[in-house]
C-alpha positions in Angstrom: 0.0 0.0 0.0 1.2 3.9 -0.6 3.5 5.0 2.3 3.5 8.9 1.6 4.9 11.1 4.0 4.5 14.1 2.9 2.0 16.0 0.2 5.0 16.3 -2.6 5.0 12.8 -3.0 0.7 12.7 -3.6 1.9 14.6 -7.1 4.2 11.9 -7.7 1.9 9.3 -7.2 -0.8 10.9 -9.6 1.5 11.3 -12.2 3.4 8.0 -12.1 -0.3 5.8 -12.1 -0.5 7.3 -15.5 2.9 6.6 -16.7 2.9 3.3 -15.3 -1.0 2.3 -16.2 -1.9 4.7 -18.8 -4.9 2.7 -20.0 -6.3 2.1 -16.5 -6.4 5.9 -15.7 -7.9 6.5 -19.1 -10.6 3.7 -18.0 -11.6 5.3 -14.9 -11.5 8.4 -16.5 -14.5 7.4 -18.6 -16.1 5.6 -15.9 -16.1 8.9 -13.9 -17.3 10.9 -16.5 -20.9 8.8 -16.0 -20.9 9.8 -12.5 -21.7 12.1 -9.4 -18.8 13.2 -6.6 -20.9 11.3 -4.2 -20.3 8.0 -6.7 -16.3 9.0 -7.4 -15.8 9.1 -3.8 -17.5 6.1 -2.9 -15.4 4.2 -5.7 -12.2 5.8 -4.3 -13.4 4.2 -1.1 -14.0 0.8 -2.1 -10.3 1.3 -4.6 -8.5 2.5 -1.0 -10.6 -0.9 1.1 -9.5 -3.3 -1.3 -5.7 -2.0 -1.7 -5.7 -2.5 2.0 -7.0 -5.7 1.9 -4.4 -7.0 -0.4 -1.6 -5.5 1.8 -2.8 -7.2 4.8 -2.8 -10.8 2.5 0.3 -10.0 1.2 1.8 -9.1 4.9 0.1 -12.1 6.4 1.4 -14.4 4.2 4.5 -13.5 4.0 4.7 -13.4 7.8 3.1 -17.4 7.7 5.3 -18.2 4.5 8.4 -16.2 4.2 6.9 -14.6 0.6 3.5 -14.1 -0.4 2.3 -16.1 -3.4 2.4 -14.4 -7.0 -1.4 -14.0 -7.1 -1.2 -12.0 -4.2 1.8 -10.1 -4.9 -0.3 -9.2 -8.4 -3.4 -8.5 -6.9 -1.7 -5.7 -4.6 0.0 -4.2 -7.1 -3.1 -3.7 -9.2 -5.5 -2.6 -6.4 -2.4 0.0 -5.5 -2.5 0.9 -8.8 -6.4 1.0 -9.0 -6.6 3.1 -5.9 -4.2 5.5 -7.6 -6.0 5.6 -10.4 -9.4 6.9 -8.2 -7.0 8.9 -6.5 -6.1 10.6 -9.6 -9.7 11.7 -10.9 -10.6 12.4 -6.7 -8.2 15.1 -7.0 -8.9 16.1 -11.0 -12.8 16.3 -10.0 -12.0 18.4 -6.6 -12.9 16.2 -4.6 -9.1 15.6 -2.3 -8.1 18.9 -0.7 -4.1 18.3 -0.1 -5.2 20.0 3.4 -7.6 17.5 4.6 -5.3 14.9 3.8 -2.3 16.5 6.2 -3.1 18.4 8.4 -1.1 17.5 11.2 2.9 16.5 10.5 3.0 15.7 7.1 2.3 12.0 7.5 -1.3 10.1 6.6 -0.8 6.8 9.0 
C-alpha cells in the first residue's frame, strides 16, 4: 500500500499511475465521466478498502510463508495501482483537498 509522508510525493503518485498504467487511468477516466462526486468518492473508497485488503494478505502471508504467493503479490500491485487511479480523478474532479489529507505533521498513517 502507498507510504506517503509528505503531500509532494501525492503529485508523484498521480502522475506515475499514468505513466505506469496509462490505459487504466484512461478507464476510470470514462467511468467517472458517468458519475456524481458522491459515486467517485464512494469508488475511491471501495479502490482505497481493497488495496488494504491486499496489503494485509500479502503481509500475512509473508509473515506465515516467508513470501507471499504471486497471485497476491499481483493482486496488490493492481488494487495500489487502482486506488491511484481513483485517486487521480478524486483530485482532478476536486474532490481531495491536499489539506484535509495532512493536516497534522505531514504524514497520513
Amino acid at each position: 500500500m502507498f507510504n506517503i509522508s509528505n503531500f509532494d510525493e501525492i503529485a508523484g503518485v498521480s502522475h506515475g499511475i499514468e505513466a505506469i498504467n496509462p490505459c487504466m487511468v484512461a478507464r476510470i477516466r470514462r467511468a467517472a465521466d458517468s458519475l456524481n462526486r458522491y459515486e467517485i468518492s464512494a469508488r475511491l473508497a471501495d479502490a482505497v478498502t481493497e488495496a488494504a485488503d491486499a496489503a494485509h494478505t500479502r503481509a500475512w502471508e509473508e509473515a506465515q510463508f516467508g513470501e507471499a504467493s504471486a497471485d497476491t503479490i499481483v493482486d496488490c500491485e493492481y488494487f495500489d495501482e487502482l486506488a491511484a487511479a481513483w485517486s487521480l480523478v478524486a483530485i482532478e474532479h476536486q474532490l481531495i483537498n491536499p489539506e484535509t489529507i495532512l493536516p497534522h505533521d505531514g504524514s497520513v498513517h
